[in-house]
Steps between C-alpha positions, in 0.01 A plus 500: 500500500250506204558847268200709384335392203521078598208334602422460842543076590141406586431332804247351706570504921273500772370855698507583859136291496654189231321670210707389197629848357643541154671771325274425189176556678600870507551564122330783407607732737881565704571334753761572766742181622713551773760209654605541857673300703308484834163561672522690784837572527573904497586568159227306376227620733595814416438471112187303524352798727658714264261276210258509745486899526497559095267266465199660442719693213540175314130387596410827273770400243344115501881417559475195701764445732663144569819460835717199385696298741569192609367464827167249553117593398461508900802741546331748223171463693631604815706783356209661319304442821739652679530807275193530338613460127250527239669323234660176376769318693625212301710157646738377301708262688616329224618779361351503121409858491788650721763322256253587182557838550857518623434587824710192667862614537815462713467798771774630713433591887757558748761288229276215508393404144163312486221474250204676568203682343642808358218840589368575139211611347350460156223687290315286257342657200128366393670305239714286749787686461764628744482889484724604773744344728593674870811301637649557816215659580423724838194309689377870661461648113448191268137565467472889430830432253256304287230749581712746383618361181118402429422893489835610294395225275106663466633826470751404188185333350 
């Protein structure tokens, strides 16, 4: 996992609708960059609607908001479709962002070891920088955690 203070890896990966996205384009403002391992499976559905639900909050913030996984440009489609997400879902098959940022790691489930896309979420500062890190994070309370830190962070200002 990249540590607070690094620069956030640029990348460029198509959206849900094969717009190239990079991390770059957003300089000048944060920007919120999530890694998850699967559209529409619970866990997952649950934190994009989660995303989906704060969203206006970050649409006030100008915080865009950009899903990483590594399922197909069609697979994101379908899954913001599906769910109505307003915001970025990024494919990364090969894996350049996911392993960028750390977020492709030997998981454990039910004593099978496997390498997967580990649930993590990054805040990048308008500078490029990494901010903040949530690891291990829950998908129901990912988004209002960053909220939430957002605020503190206004109020110590």
């Amino acid at each position: 996992m990249l540590t607070p203070g690094t620069m956030a890896p640029d990348f460029e990966l198509p959206d849900q609708d094969g717009n190239p996205i990079r991390l770059s384009d957003f300089r000048g403002r944060k920007a919120v960059v999530y890694f998850y391992p699967k559209d529409n499976t619970p866990g997952c559905t649950r934190q994009a609607c989660a995303f989906s639900a704060a969203f206006p909050e970050y649409e006030k913030l100008n915080i865009p908001v950009i899903g990483i996984s590594r399922d197909s440009q069609a697979s994101h489609r379908r899954f913001a479709d599906r769910h109505s997400l307003p915001f970025i879902l990024v494919s990364d098959p090969e894996l350049t962002a996911i392993e960028a940022y750390g977020a492709w790691q030997e998981k454990k489930l039910y004593g099978k070891v496997s390498m997967g896309v580990v649930r993590s979420t990054y805040l990048i500062d308008e500078e490029g920088r990494v901010e903040k890190v949530w690891t291990k994070v829950k998908p129901d309370v990912n988004a209002q955690e960053i909220l939430d830190y957002l605020r503190n962070r206004e109020k110590e200002s």
